[in-house]
N, C-alpha and C positions, 0 to 999 in steps of 0.2 A: 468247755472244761479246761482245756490247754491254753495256753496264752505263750506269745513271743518263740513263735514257731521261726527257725531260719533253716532252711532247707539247703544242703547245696550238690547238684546232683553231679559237679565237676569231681569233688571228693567221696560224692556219696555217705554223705552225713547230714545229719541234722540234729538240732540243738532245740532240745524244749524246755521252757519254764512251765510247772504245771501246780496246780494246787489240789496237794496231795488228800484235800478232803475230800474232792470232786474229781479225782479221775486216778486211775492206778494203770501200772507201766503196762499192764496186759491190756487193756483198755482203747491206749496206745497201740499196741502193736495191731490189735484186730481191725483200727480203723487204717491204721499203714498198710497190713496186708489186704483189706478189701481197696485199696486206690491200686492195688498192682506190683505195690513194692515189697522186698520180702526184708523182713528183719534181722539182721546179723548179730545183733547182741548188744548189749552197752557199754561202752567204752570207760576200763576199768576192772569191768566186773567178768569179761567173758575174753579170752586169748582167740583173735579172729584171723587166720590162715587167709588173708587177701591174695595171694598170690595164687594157691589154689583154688579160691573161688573164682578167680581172672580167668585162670586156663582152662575152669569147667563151663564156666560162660562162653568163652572163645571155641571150645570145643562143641559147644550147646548149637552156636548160631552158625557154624563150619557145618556142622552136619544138615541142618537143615537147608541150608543154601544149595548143599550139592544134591539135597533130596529133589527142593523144589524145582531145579536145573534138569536135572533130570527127568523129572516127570513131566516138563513142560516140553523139552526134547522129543519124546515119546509122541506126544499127543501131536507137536505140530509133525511127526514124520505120520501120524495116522491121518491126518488128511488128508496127504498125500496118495498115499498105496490104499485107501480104505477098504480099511481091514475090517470087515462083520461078520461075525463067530456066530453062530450058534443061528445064524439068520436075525443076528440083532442089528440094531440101527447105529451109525458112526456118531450118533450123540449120546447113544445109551453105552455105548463101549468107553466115550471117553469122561462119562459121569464115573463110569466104575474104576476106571484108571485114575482118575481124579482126584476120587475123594477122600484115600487114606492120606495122600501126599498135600492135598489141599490143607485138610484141618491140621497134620504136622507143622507145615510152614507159617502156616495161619493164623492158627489158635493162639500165639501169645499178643499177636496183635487184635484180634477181635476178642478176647477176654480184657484188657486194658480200655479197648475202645470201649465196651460195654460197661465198664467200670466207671470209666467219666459219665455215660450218660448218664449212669444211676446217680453221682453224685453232683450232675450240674455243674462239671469239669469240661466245658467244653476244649479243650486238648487238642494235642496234631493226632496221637489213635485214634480219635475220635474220625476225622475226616478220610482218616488210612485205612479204618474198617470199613466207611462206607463206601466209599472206592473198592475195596475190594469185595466187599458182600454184593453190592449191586452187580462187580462182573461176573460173577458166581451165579445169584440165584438167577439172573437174566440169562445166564446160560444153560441154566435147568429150565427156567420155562421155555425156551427155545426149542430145547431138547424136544418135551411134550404135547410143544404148538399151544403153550399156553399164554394167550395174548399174544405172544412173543411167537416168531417164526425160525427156523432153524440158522440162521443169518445171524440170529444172535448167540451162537455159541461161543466164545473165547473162552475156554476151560483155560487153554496153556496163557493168558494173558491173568485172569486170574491166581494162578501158582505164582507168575512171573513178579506180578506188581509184589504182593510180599521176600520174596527172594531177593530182589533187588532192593527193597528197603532193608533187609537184612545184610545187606553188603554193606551198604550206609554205616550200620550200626555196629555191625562189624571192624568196618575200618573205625568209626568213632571211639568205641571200648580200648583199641588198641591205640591209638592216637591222647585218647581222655586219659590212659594210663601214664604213659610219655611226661603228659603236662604236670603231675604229679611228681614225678621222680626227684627233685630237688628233695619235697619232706622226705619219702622215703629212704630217699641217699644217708640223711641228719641221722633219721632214725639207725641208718645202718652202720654209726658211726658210735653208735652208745653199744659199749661194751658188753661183756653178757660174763666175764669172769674177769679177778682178780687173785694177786699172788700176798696172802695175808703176812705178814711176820711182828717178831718178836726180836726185842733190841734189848744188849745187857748196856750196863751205864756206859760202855765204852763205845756203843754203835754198832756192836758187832751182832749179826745177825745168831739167835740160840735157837729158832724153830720157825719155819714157815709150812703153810700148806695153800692150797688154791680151792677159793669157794666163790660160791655162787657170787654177782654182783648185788643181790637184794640181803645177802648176810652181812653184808659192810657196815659200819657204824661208825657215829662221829668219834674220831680221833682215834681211829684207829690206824696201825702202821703199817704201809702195802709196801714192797717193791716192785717196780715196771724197771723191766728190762729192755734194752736195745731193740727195737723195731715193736714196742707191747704200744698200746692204745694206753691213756691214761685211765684210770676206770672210773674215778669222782675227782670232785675239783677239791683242790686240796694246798699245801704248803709244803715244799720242800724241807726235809732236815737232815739229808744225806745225801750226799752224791753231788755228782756233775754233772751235766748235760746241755745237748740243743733238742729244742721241741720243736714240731712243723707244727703252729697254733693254723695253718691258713684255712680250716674250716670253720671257724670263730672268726677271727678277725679278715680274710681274703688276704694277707700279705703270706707271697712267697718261701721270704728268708727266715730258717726257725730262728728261731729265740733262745739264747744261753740262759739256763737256768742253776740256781745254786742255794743254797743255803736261804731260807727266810723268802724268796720265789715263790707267787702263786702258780697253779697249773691249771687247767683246764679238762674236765674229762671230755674223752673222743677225742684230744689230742693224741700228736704219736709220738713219742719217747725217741731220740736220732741214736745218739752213740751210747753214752755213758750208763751206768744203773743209778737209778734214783729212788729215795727212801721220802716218802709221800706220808705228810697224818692228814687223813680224812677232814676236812672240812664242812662241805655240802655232798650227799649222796640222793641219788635219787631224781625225782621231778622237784629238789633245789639245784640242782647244777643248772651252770651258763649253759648247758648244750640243750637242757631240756626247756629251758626259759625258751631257747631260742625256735627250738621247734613249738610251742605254744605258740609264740606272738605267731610265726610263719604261717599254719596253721588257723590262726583266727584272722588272718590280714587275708589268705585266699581265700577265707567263705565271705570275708565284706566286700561287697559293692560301692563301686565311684557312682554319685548321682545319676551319671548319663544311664546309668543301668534301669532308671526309671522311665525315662522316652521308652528304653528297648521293650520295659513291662507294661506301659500303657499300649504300644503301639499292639504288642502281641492279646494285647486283652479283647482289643477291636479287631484285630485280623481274621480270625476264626469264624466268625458270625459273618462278615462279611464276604471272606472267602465263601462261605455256604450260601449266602446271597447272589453272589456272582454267579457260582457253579450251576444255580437256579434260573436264573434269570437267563443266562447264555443258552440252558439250554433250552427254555421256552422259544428265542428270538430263534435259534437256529431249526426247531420243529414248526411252532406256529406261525412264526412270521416269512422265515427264510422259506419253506416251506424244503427244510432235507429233511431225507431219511430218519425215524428213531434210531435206527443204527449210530448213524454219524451225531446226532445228539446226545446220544448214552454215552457214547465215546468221550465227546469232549467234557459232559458232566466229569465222567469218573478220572480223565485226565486231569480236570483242575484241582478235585478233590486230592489227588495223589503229590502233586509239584508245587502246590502250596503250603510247604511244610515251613512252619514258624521255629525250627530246632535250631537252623544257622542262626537265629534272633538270640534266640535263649545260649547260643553256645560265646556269641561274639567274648561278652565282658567276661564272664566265668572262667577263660579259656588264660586270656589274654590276663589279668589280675594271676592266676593262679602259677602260671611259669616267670611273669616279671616279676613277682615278689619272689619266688627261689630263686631267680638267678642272681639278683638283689642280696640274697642275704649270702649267695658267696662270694659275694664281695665284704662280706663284716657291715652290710646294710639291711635293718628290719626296716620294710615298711608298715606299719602294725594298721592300717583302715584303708577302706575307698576312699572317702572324701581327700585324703592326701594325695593320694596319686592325681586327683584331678584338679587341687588346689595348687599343687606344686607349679602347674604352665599358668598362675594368676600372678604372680608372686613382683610384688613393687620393690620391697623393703626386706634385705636380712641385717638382720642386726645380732651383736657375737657379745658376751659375755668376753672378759680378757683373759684374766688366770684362769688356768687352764684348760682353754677354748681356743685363744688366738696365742698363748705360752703355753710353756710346757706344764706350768703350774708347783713348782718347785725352784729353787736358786741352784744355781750353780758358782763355782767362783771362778770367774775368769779372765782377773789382772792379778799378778804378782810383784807385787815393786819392791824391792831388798834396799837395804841401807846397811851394809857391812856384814852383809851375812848372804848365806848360799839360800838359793829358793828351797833345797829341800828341806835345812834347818830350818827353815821360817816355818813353812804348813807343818813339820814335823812337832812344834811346840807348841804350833796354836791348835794342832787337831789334837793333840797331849790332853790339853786343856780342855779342850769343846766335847771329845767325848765325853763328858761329865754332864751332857746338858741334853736333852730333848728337843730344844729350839731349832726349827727348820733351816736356819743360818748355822746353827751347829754340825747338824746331820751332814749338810753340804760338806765343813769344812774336812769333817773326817771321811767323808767320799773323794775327792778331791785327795786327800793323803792313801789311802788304798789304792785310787787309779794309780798313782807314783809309785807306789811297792814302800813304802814310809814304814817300819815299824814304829808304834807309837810308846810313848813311859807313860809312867806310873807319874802319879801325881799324888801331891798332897797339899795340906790347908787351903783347900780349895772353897770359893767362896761366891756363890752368883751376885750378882748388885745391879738388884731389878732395875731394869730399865738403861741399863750401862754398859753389861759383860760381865766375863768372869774373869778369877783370879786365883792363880794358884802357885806351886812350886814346882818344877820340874827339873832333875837332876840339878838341886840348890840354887837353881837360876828363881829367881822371882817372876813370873809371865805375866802381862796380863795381856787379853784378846775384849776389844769391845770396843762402843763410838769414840766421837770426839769428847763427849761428855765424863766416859768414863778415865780417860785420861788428865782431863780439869780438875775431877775431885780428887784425884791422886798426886796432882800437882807435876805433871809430869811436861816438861816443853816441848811444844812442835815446830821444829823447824819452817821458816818461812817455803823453801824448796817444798818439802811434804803436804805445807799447808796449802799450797798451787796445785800441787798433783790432788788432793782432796779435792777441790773445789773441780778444777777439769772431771773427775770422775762423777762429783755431785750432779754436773750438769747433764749428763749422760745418763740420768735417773739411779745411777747404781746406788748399790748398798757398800757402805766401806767399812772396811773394820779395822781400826789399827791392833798392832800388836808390838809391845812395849817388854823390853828385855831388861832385868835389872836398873830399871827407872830411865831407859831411853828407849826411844821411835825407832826399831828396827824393818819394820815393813807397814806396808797396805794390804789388804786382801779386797778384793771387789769383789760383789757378788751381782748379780741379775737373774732373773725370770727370763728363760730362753724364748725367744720367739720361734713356732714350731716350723720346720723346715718349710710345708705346704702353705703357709696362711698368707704368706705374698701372691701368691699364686692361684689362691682360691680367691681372695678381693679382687684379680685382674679378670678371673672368668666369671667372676659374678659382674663384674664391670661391661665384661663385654656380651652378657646376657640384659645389658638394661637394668640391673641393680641395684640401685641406691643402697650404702653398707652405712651399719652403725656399732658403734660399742659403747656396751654400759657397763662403767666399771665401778667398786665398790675403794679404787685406788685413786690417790691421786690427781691432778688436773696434769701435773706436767710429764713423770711417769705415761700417763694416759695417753698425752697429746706423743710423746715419743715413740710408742709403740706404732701408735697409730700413723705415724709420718712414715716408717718402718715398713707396714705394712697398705696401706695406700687406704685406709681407711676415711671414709668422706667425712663423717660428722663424730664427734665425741660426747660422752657424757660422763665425766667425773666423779667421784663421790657421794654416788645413789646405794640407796640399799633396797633390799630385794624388794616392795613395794613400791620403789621409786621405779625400778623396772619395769612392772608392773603396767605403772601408768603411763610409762613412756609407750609401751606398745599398744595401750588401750588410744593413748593420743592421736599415734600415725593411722590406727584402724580407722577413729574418728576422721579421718582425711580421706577415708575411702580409698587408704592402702591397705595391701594383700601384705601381712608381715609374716616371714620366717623369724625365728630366733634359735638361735645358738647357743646352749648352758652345758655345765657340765658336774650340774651337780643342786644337791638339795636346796642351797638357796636359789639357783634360779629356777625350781619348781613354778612359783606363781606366773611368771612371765612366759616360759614355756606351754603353760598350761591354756593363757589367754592367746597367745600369738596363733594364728590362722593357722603355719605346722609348728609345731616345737618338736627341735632336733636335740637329743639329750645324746652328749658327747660320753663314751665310757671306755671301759676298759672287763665290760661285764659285771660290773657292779648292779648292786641291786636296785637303789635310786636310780641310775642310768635307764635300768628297763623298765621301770615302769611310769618314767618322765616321758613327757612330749608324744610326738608323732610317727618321729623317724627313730630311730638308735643305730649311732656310731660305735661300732664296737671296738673298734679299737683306737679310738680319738683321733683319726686321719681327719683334717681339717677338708681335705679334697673330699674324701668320700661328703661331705656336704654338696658338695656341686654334683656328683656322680650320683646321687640320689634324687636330687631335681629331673638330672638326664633321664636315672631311670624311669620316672615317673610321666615326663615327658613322654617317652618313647614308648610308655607301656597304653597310655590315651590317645595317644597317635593313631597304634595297632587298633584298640578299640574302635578307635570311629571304622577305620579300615574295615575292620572284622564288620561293622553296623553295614557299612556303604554297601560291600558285597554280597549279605545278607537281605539285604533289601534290594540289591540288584538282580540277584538271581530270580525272584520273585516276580521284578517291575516287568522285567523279560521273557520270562517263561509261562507266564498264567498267561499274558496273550494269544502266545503259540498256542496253550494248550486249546485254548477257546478258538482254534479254529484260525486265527489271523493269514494265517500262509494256507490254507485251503483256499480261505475267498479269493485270494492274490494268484496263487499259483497251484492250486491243487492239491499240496501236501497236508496230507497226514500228520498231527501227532500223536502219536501212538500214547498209549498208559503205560505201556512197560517203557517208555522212554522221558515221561513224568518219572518214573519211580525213581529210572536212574538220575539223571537229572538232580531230583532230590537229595537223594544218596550224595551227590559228589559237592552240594553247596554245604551240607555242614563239615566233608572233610579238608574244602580249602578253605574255613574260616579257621579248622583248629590246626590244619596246617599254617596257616599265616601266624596263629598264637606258637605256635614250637618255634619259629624262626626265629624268636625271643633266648630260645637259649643261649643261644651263639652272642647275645648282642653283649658289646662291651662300652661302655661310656666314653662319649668323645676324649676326656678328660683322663681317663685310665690307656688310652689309645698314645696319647702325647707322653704321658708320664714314659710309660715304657721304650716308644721312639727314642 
């Protein structure tokens, strides 16, 4: 009835598609509670108090641990002193002492166990009930002399073997909780109130009140004050300030914000008051995007997670195979004791627990993607994290990938005039325009404190520059071209400093003062501080780099000289990317790509990861693989690391899981008996077991801490 079941019991959720002709949410639930798991609600529809249900689970298996401790306590001090009451027998005394504490400890593992048998789940309860059912009922018929002789009583190994796998799961609950805490932190970072207000034309606050975060609405006006949370992502239109963005993006140093500034909600607000209009509220904010991908990147699995499922699908049946066969060889053939054969039966059954197997990748994925994304790194699937340590070819988009993606200008050449009268009349002028060369030029006059005039008969002349008047000077700002048609002479000198600047890929723009060449302005595309620095450690990871740009051939080739760039491609457009990457695949390379926006959608989409470079944009999160969130060209390498380092742990987490196993199911079978005499005990299976899934998920928490070799250097 259900379809596209993803279970994940690291988070204890699960995802179904289901079609609603053929099966209804109660339906569901009945078939989830008869497998042993209990239903918490749907997500959305139902406010679910996880923390309390943690501390009444923890408090659940506390109790019963120090029950079955105790009672097994009791029983081995009564073999001792045998104690017979009433002229009863010391197997009938310790059935009675037994049995309340037996089925308390018990019973949740032998109702699961019995659950899989019903449903053909062969399971690890499955083999934990029989293990412990068989040291039980063997020690009632003991009791009785039924078949069995008093020899076989272990009441207190029976209590034991459950108590001690509740330790196990104990530590695990408390540990599985741990691995989690990255989402939880996000989530504890999303507001829960807001300070509304009311602005008259002048700015000045006429009425505020504080309401809920879900009464927010778009465009409406909040203030956050000194040390507040931001509460939705929004746009500044008052105030001053610095924000600590580094839950978004992982950079330390907040951010000045001001006038026409986005914000981020779950940021913190540093000094100033800030007058905020609502933009995005709700599960549209960057903070809630970001806990989604988070979120759906811990419940997917990297392929290798398929060995781990195959292997565990065969384990169980076999393990019950072995358990059988061992101990036929050791009754029938060896010719020991049924004692000592029950023994080792119920030993192997207890210490061959498949949980380490199942906990490896779940563990290990679910703390390296949080710690991942405080760095301003989603990784949104498995297959990335395992593709990332394949990887031949990264190849980077330019504007705004390997540049800052924006001009700035910065030459200023004067010919009889001061630099701040030059920008002051060409940013005069240029405010009048929307052109990304414009914008520059009047950013470039504000960094200087420039106020700018008034202007009139102003006139754009496509493809040229404009023209205007400014305090009855006649201006014009624009190419070479546009000073030809106006007839205006360039000096041989200007015309050398043009061509030097030409070569250098820049953008020039003269600017002409009542019919003469008073200056230059150069403009260029920054090269981002990291992108030298990212080609050298993708270099020295074996990297062949590439960039495909939609610019230029010599531009292109300049940038790329700049930045150490191995191979160039010129003048493509988003389908010639496209094919470039579909090419090098055909070569039976592993390609990365680098974009930073909706045209290079298609090539990110085809490249083995596409990493979508942003700033929390929307394009950005829902492009590619990876997401940069805050356009750190390094965080590109620092996300390969991570992913590295988080398949590393995995195999780890597999090796020692399957270690534990390769080495203990022998013992349990007896192996140091034949050798030397010893014993191993079932309560010492139990433990045993108990402690391989908590150093697998211990090995996954020591992920928190880890920091990319590459973030390690920076900060040095």
């Amino acid at each position: 009835m259900a379809f596209d079941v993803k279970a994940d019991l690291t988070s204890q959720t699960a995802r179904i598609n289901y079609d609603k002709t053929k099966a209804t949410v109660k339906d569901m639930e009945e078939v989830i509670n008869s497998l042993g798991f209990e239903v918490l609600g749907i997500d959305g529809q139902l406010e679910v108090n996880e923390d309390e249900i943690y501390k009444n689970d923890l408090k659940d298996k506390r109790n019963r641990i120090v029950v079955g401790f105790t009672a097994s306590a009791i029983l081995m001090i009564l073999m001792y002193v045998h104690w017979m009451p009433f002229g009863l027998s010391m197997g009938v005394v310790s059935l009675i002492i037994s049995i309340v504490p037996f089925l308390y400890v018990s019973l949740p593992t032998l109702k699961a166990g019995f659950n899989g048998i019903i449903h053909k789940n062969l399971n690890m309860d499955v083999m934990y009930s029989m293990g412990i059912a068989v040291a039980y009922v063997s020690s009632i018929l003991g009791t009785f002399n039924i078949v069995l002789d008093h020899s076989f009583m272990f009441y207190e190994t029976a209590i034991m073997l459950p108590s001690f796998l509740l330790i196990g799961r104990y530590l695990e609950a408390r540990a599985k909780k741990k691995t989690s805490d990255s989402i939880r932190e996000l989530i504890g970072l999303q507001p829960t109130a807001a300070t509304l207000i009311e602005l008259d034309d002048a700015g000045n606050i006429v009425s505020q009140k504080e309401v809920d975060i879900k009464e927010i609405q778009i465009d409406d006006t909040l203030l956050v004050r000194p040390g507040d949370k931001i509460p939705v992502d929004g746009e500044v239109i008052g105030g001053h300030s610095y924000v600590d963005e580094s839950m978004i993006n992982g950079e330390p140093i907040p951010k000045a914000k001001r006038d026409g500034e986005e914000v981020f909600a779950g940021t913190i607000n540093q000094e100033g008051v800030l007058h905020i209009k609502a933009k995005k509220i709700g599960s549209e904010t960057v903070l809630s995007n970001i806990i989604r991908l988070v979120e759906k990147a811990q419940s997917s699995r990297p392929p290798v997670q398929k060995l781990a499922n195959t292997a565990v699908s065969y384990f169980i049946p076999t393990i019950l195979t072995i358990a059988v066969v061992v101990f036929m060889l050791w009754y029938f053939v060896f010719d020991s004791t049924l004692l000592f054969a029950l023994t080792t039966l119920i030993s192997i059954l207890v210490v061959a627990c498949p949980c380490a197997l199942g906990l490896a990748t779940p563990t290990a994925v679910t703390v390296g993607v949080g710690r991942a994304a405080e760095f301003g790194i989603l990784i949104k699937n498995g297959d990335t994290l395992e593709n990332a340590g394949k990887i031949d070819v990264a190849a980077f988009d330019k504007t705004g990938t390997i540049t800052e993606g924006q001009p700035e200008v910065d030459d200023i050449i004067c010919y009889g005039i001061s630099e701040n009268e030059l920008v002051e009349l060409a940013a005069s002028v240029e405010k009048n325009s929307n052109h990304p060369i414009a914008k520059a030029i009047v950013r470039k006059a504000n960094d200087m404190n420039l106020e700018l005039n008034q202007t009139s008969s102003f006139e754009n002349i496509t493809g040229k520059g404009l023209k205007a008047q400014v305090d009855d000077k006649d201006v014009l700002a624009g190419n070479k071209k546009l000073l030809e048609s106006q007839n205006i002479e360039i000096p041989q000198s200007v015309l050398e400093e043009y061509e030097n600047l030409e070569n250098l890929s820049k953008t020039i723009i003269f600017v002409a003062i009542d019919g003469a060449v008073k200056g230059i302005l150069s403009l260029s595309d920054k090269i981002k501080a990291n992108s030298k620095r990212t080609i050298e450690e993708l270099h020295k990871m074996g990297i062949e780099t590439y960039m495909l740009t939609g610019d230029n051939k010599k531009t292109a080739l300049n940038v790329a000289s700049q930045v150490g760039i191995d191979n160039v491609k010129a003048g493509v457009l988003p389908e010639n990317k496209l094919d470039i990457v579909k090419n090098l695949q055909k070569e039976d390379k592993t390609v990365l790509f680098v974009g930073d926006g909706i045209n290079d959608a298609p090539a990110l989409t085809q490249a083995n990861i596409g990493v979508a470079m942003g700033n929390g944009t929307d394009i950005a999160m829902e492009s590619g693989d990876i997401v940069v969130m805050e356009g750190d060209l390094e965080n590109v390498v620092a996300a390969v690391q991570f992913s590295k380092k988080v398949m590393t742990r995995i195999k780890e987490n597999l090796f020692w899981a399957f270690a534990y196993n390769v080495i203990l199911i022998p013992l349990a079978a007896g192996v140091l008996y034949a050798g030397f005499g010893i014993m191993f005990m079932p309560e010492w299976s139990a433990l045993a077991m108990a402690l391989s899934s908590v150093t697998v998920i211990s090995l996954s928490l020591a992920l928190k801490g880890y920091v990319p070799a590459i973030k390690k250097e920076t900060k040095s």
